[in-house]
Backbone as JSON Lines, residues from 0, in Angstrom:
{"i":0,"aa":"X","n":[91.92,87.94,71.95],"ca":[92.1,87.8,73.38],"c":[90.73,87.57,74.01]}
{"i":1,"aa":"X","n":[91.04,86.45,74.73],"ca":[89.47,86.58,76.0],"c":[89.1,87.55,76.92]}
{"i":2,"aa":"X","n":[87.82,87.45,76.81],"ca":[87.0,88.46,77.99],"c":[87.76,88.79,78.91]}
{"i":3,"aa":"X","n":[87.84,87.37,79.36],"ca":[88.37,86.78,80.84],"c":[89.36,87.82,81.04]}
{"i":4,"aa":"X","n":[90.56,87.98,80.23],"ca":[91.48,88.36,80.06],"c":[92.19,89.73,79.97]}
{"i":5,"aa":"X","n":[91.61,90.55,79.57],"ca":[91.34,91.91,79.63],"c":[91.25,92.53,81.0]}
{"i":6,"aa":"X","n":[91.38,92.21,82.07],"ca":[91.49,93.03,83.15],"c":[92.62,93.66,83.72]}
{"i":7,"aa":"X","n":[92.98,94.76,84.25],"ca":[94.17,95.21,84.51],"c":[94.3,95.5,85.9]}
{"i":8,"aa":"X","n":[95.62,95.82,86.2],"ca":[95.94,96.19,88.01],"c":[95.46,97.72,87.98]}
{"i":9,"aa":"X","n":[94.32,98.05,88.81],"ca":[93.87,98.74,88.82],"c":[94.46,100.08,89.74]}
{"i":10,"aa":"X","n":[94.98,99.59,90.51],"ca":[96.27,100.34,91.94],"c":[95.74,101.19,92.89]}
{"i":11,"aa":"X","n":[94.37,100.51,92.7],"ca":[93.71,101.32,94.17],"c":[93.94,100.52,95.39]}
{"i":12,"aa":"X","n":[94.13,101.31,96.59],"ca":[94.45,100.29,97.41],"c":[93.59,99.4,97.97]}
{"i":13,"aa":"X","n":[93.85,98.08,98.37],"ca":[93.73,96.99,98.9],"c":[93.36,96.64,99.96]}
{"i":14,"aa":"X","n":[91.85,96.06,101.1],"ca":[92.12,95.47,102.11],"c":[92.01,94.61,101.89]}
{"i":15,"aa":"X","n":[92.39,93.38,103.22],"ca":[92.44,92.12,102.81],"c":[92.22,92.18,104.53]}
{"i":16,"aa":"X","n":[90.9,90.9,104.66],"ca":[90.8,90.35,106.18],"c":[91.22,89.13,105.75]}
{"i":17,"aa":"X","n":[91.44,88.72,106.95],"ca":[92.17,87.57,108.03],"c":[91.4,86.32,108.2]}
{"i":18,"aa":"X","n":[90.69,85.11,108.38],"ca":[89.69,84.96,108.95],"c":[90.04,84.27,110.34]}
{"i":19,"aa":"X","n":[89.13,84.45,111.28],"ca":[88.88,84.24,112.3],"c":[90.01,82.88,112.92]}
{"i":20,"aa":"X","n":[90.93,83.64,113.87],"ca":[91.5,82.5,114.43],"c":[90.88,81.55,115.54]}
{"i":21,"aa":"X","n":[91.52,80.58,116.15],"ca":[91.08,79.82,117.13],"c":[90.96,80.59,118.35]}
{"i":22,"aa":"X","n":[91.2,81.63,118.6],"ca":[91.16,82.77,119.82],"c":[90.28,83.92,119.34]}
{"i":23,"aa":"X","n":[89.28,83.67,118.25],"ca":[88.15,84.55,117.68],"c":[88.95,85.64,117.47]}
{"i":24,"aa":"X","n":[90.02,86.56,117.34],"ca":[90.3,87.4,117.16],"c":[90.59,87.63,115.5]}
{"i":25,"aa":"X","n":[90.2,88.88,115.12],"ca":[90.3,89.47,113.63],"c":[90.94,89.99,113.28]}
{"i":26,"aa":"X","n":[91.75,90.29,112.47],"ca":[92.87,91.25,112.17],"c":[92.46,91.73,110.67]}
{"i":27,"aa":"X","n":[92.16,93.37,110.45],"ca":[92.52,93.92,109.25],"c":[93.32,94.5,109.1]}
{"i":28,"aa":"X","n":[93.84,94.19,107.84],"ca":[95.12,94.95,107.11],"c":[95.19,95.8,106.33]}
{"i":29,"aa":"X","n":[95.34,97.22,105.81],"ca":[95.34,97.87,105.12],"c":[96.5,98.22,104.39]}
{"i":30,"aa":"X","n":[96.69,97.85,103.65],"ca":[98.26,97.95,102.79],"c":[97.95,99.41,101.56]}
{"i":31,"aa":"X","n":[98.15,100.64,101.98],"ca":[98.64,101.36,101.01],"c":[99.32,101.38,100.01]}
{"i":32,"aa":"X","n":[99.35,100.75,98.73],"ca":[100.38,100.55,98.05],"c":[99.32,100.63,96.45]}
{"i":33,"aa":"X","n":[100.36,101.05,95.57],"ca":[100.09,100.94,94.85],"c":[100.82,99.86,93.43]}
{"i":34,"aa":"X","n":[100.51,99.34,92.64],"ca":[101.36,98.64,91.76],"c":[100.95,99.36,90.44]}
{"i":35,"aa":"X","n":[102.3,99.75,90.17],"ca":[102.28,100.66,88.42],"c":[103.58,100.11,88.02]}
{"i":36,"aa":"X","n":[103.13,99.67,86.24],"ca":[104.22,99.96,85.09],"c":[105.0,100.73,85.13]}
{"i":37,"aa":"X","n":[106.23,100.23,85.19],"ca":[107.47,101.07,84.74],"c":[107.77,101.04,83.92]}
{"i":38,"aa":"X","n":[108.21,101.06,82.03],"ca":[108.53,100.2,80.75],"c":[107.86,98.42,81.57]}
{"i":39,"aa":"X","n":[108.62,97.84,81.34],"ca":[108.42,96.68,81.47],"c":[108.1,96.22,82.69]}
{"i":40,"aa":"X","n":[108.87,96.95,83.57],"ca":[108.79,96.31,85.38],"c":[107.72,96.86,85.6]}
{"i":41,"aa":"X","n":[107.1,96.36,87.13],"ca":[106.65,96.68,87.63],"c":[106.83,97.37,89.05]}
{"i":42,"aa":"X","n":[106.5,98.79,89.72],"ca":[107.08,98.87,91.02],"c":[105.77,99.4,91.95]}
{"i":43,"aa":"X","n":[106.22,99.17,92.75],"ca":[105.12,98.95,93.81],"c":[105.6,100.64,94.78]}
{"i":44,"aa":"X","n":[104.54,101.37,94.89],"ca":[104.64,103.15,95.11],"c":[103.52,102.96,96.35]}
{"i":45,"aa":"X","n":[104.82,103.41,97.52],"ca":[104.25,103.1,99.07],"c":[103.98,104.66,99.76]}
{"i":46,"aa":"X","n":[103.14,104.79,99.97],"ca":[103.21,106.42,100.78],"c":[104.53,106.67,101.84]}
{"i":47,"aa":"X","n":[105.04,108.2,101.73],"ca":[106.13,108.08,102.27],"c":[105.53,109.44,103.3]}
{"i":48,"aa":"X","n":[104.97,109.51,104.39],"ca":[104.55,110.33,105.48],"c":[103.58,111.66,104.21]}
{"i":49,"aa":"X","n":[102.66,111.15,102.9],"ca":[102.3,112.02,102.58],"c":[101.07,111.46,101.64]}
{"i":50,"aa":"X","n":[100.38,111.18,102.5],"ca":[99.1,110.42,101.42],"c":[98.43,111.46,100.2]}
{"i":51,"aa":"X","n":[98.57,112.72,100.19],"ca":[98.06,113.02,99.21],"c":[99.31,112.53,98.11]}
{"i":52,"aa":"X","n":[100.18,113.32,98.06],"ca":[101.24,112.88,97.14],"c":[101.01,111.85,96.75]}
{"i":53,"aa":"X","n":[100.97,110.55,97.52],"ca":[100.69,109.23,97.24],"c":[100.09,108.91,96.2]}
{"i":54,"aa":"X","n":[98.21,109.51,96.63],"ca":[97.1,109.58,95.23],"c":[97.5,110.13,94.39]}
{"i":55,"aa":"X","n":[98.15,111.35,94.32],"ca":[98.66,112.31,93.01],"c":[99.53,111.28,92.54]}
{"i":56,"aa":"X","n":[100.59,110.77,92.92],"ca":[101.46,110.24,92.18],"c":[100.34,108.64,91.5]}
{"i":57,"aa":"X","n":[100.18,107.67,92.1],"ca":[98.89,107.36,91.68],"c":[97.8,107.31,90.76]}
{"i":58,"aa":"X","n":[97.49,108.75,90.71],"ca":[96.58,108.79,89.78],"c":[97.77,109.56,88.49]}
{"i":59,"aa":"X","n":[98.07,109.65,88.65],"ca":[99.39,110.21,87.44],"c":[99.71,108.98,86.43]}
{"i":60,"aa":"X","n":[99.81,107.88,87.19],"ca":[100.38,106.75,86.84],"c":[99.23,105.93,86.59]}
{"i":61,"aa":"X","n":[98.24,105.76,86.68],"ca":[97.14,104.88,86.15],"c":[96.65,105.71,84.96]}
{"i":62,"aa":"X","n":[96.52,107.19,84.65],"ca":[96.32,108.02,83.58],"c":[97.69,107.97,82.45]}
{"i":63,"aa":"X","n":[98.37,107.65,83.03],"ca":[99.59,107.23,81.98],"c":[99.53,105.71,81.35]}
{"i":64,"aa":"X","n":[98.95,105.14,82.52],"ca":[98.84,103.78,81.61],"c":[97.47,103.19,80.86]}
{"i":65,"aa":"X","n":[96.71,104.25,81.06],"ca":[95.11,104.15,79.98],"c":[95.99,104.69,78.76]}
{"i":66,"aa":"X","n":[96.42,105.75,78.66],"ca":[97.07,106.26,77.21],"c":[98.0,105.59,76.67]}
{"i":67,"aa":"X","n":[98.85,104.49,77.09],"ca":[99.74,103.94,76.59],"c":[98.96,102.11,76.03]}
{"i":68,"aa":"X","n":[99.1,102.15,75.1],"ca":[98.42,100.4,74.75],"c":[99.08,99.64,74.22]}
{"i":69,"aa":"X","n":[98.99,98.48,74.74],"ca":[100.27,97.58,74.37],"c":[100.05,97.03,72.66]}
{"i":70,"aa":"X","n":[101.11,96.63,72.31],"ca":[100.71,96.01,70.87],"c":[100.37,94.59,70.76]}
{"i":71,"aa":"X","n":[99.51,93.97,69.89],"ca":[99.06,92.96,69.82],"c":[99.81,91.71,70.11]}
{"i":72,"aa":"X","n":[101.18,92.16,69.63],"ca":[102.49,90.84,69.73],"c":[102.77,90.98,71.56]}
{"i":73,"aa":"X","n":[102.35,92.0,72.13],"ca":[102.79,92.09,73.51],"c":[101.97,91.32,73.85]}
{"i":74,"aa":"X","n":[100.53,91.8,74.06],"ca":[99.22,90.97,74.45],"c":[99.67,89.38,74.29]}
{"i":75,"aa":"X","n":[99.5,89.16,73.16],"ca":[99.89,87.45,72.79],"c":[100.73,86.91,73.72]}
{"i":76,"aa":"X","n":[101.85,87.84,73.74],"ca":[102.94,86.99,74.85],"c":[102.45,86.67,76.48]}
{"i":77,"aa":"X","n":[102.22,87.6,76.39],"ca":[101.47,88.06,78.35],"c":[100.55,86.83,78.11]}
{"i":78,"aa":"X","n":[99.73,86.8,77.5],"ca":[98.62,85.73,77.24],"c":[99.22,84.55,77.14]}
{"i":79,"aa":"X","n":[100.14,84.2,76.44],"ca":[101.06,83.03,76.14],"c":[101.28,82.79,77.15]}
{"i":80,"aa":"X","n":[102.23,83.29,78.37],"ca":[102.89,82.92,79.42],"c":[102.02,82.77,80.71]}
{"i":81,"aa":"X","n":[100.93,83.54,80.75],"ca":[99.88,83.02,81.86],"c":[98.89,81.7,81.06]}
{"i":82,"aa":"X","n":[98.78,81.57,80.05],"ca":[98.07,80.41,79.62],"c":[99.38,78.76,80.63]}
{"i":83,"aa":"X","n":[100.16,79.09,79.93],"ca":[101.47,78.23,79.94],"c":[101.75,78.14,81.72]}
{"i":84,"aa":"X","n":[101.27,78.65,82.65],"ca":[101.19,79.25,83.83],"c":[100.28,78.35,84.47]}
{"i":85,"aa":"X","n":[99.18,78.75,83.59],"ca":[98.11,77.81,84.03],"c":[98.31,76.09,83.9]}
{"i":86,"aa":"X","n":[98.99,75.78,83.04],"ca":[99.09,74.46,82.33],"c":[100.05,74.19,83.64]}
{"i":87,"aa":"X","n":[100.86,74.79,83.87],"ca":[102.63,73.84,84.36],"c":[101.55,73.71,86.63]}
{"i":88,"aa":"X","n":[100.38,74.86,86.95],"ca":[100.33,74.8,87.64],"c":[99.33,73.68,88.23]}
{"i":89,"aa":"X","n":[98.95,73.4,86.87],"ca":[97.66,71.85,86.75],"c":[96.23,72.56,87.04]}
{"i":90,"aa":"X","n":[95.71,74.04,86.87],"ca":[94.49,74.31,86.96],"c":[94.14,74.3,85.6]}
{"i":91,"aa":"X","n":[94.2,73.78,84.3],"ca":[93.96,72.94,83.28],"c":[94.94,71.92,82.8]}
{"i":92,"aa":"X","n":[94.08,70.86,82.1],"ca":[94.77,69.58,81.8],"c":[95.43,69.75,80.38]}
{"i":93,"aa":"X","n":[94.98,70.0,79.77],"ca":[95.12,70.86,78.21],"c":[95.42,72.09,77.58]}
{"i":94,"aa":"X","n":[95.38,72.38,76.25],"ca":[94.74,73.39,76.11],"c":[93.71,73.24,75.15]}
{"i":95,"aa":"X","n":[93.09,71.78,75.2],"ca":[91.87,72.32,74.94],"c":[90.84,72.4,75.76]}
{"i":96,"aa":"X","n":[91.28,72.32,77.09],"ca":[90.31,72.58,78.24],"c":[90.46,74.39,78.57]}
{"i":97,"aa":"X","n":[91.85,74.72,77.91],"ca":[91.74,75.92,78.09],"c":[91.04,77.02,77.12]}
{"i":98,"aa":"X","n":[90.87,76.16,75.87],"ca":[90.21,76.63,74.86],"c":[88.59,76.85,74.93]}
{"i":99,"aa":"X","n":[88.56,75.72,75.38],"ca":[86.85,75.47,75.63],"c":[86.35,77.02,77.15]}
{"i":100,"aa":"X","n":[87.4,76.61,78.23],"ca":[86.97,77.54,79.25],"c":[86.81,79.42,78.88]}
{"i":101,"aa":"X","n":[87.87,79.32,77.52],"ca":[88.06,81.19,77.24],"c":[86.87,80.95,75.97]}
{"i":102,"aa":"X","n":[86.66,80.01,75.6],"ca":[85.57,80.11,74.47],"c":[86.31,81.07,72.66]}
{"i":103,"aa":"X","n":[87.79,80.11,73.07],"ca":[88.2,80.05,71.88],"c":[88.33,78.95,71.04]}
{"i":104,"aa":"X","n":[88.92,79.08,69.74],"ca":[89.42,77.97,69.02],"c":[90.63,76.78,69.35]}
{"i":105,"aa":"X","n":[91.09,76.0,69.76],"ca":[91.99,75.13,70.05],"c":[93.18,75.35,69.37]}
{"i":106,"aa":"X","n":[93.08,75.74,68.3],"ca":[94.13,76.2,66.85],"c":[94.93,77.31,67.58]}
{"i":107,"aa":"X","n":[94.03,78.37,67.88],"ca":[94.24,79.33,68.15],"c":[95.6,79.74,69.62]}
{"i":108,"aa":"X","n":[94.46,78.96,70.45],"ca":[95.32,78.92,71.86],"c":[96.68,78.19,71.32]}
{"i":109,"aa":"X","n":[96.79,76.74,70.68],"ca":[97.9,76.55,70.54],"c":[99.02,77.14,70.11]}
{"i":110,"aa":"X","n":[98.78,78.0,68.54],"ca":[99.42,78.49,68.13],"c":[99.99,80.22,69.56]}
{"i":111,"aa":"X","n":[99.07,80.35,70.5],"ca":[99.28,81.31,71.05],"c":[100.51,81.26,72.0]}
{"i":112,"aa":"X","n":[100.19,79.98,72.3],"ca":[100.99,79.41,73.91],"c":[102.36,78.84,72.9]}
{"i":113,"aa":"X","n":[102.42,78.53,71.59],"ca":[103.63,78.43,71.46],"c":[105.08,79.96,71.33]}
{"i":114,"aa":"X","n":[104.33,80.7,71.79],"ca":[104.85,81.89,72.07],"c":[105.67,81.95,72.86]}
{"i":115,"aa":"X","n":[105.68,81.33,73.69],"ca":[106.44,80.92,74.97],"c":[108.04,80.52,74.65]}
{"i":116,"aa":"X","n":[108.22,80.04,73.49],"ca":[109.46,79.48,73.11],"c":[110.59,80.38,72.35]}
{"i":117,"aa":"X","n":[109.92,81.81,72.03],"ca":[110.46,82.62,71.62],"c":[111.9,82.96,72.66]}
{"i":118,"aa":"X","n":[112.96,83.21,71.67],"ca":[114.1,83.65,72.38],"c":[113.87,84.68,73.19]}
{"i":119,"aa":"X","n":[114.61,84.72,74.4],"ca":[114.62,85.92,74.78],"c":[114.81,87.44,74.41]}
{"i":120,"aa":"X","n":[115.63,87.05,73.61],"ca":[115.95,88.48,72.92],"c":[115.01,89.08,72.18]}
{"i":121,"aa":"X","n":[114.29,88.07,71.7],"ca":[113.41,88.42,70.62],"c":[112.22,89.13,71.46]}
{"i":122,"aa":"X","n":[111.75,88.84,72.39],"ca":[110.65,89.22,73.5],"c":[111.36,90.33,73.86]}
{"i":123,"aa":"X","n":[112.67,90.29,74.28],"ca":[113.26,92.12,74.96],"c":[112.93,92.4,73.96]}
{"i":124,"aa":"X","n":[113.04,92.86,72.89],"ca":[112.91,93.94,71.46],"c":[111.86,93.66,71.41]}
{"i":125,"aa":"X","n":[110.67,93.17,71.21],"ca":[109.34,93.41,71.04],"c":[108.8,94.42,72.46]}
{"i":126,"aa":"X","n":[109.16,94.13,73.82],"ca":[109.17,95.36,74.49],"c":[110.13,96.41,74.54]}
{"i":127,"aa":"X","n":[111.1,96.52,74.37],"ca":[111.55,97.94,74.42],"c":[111.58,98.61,73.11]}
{"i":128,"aa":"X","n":[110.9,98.24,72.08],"ca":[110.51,98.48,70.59],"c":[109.31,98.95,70.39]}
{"i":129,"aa":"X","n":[108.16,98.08,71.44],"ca":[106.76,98.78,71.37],"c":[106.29,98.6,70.23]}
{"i":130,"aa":"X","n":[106.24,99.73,69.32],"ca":[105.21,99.99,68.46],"c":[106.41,98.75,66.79]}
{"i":131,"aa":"X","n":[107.58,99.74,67.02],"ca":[108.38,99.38,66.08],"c":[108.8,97.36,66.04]}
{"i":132,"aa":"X","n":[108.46,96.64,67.32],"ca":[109.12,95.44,67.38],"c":[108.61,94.29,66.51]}
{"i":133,"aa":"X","n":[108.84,93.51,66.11],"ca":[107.93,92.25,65.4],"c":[106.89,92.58,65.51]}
{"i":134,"aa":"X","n":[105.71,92.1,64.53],"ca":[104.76,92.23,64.62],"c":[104.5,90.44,64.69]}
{"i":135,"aa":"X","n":[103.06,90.41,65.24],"ca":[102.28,88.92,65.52],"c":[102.84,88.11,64.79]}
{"i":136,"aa":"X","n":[102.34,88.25,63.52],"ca":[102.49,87.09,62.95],"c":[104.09,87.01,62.88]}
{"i":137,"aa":"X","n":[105.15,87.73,62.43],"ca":[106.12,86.77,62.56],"c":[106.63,86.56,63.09]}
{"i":138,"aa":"X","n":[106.31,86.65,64.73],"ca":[106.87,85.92,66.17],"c":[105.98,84.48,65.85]}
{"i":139,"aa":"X","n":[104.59,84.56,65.2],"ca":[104.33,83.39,65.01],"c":[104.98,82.23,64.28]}
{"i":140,"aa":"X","n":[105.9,83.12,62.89],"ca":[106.32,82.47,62.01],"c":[107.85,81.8,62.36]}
{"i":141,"aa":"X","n":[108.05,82.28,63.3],"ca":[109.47,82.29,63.9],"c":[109.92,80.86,65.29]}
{"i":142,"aa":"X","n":[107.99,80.39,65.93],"ca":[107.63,79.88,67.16],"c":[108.15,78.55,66.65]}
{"i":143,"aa":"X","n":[107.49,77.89,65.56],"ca":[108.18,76.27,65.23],"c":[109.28,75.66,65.15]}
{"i":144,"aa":"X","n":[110.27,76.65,65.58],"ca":[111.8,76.21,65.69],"c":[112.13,76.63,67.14]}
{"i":145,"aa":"X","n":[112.68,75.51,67.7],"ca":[113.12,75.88,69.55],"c":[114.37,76.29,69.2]}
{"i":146,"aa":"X","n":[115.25,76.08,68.26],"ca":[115.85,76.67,68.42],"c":[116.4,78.15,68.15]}
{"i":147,"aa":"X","n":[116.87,79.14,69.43],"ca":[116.87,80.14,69.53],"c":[117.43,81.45,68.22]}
{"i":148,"aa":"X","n":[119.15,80.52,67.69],"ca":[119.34,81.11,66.29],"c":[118.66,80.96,65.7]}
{"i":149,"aa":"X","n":[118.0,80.42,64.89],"ca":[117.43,80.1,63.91],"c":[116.15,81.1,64.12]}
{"i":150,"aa":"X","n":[115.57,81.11,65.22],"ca":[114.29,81.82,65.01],"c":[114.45,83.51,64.97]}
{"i":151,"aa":"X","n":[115.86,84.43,65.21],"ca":[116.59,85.32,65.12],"c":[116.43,85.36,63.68]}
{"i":152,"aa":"X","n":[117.01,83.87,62.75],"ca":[117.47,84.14,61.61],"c":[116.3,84.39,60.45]}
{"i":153,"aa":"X","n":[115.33,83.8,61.03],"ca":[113.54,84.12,60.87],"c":[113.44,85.11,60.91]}
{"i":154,"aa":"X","n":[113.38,85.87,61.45],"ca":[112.63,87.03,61.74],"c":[113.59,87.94,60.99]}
{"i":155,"aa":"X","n":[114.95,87.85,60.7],"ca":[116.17,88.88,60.23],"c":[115.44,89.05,58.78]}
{"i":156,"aa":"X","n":[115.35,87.95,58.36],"ca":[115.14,87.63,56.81],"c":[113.71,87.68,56.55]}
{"i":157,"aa":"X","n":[112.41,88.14,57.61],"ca":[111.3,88.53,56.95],"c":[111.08,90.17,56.73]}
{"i":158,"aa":"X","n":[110.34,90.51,55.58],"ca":[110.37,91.8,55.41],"c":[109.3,92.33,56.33]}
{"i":159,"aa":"X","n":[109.9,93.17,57.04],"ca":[109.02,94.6,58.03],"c":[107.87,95.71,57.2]}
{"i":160,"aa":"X","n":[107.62,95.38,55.82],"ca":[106.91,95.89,55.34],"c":[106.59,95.29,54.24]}
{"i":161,"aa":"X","n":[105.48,96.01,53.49],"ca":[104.83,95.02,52.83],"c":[105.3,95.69,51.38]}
{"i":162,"aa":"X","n":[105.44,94.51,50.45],"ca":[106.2,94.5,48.92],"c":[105.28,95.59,48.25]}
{"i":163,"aa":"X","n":[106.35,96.35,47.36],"ca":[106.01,97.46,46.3],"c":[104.42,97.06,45.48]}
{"i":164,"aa":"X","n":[104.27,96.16,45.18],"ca":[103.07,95.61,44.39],"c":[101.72,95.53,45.61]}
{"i":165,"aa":"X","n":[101.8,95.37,46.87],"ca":[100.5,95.29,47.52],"c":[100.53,96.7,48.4]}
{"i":166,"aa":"X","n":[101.57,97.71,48.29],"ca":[101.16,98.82,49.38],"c":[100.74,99.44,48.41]}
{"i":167,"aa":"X","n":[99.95,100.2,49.4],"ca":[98.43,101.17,49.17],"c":[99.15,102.74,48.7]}
């Protein structure tokens, strides 16, 4: 994964100014809010007439999500779908303009962003599985077929562990 890439919603709150209308007047906004992980969703935790609570709840929830780390096949995907994000929105032409900008391999990104084609199902069970769901490579091994059975039937028929002769 890139540098770049590694940053997270941090859920401290937010201002945001305005700039200057045609009547010079300024407006700041202060939006209390926080954005935290739920499993998969995300929900947005608004003070309800009790700002400490707010931070407590808050800081509860950003200390829950330093201890929790996603697995590598998660990363890839998240990465997959904002790469693929970037492409469909035209702030790169390629991906090897996107390769060159994260200061990876071209191989690499490709094989990453074909992640994207994974069935759905197969992406729910890699999150609500976590630790237990596919691992990388054979969501990788699974990506060269669009179609959705087939890449099910991939993944059914690879072994989840490694053969009697190479475990330790």
């Amino acid at each position: 994964m890139a540098k770049n890439d590694k940053g997270m919603v941090t859920g401290d709150p937010v201002t945001y100014q305005i700039p200057a209308p045609a009547g010079g007047v300024q407006l700041e906004t202060f939006i209390p809010w926080t954005l935290v992980k739920r499993g998969v969703r995300r929900q947005v935790i608004t003070p309800i007439d009790a700002p400490e609570q707010f931070e407590a709840e808050a800081a509860v929830e950003r200390n829950a999500r330093k201890k929790v780390k996603d697995s590598p096949s998660i990363r890839a995907l998240g990465l997959a779908h904002y790469w693929q994000r970037l492409l469909d929105e035209g702030k790169y032409r390629s991906l090897t303009d996107i390769a060159a900008a994260k200061g990876m391999d071209r191989g690499q990104v490709s094989r990453t962003v074909q992640l994207t084609r994974l069935a759905p199902e197969i992406i729910e069970s890699c999150f609500m599985e976590r630790r237990g769901g596919p691992k990388l490579e054979q969501l990788a091994r699974a990506c060269p077929s669009c179609d959705w059975i087939s890449q099910k039937s991939t993944l059914s028929n690879q072994p989840t562990k490694l053969p009697d002769q190479f475990s330790l």
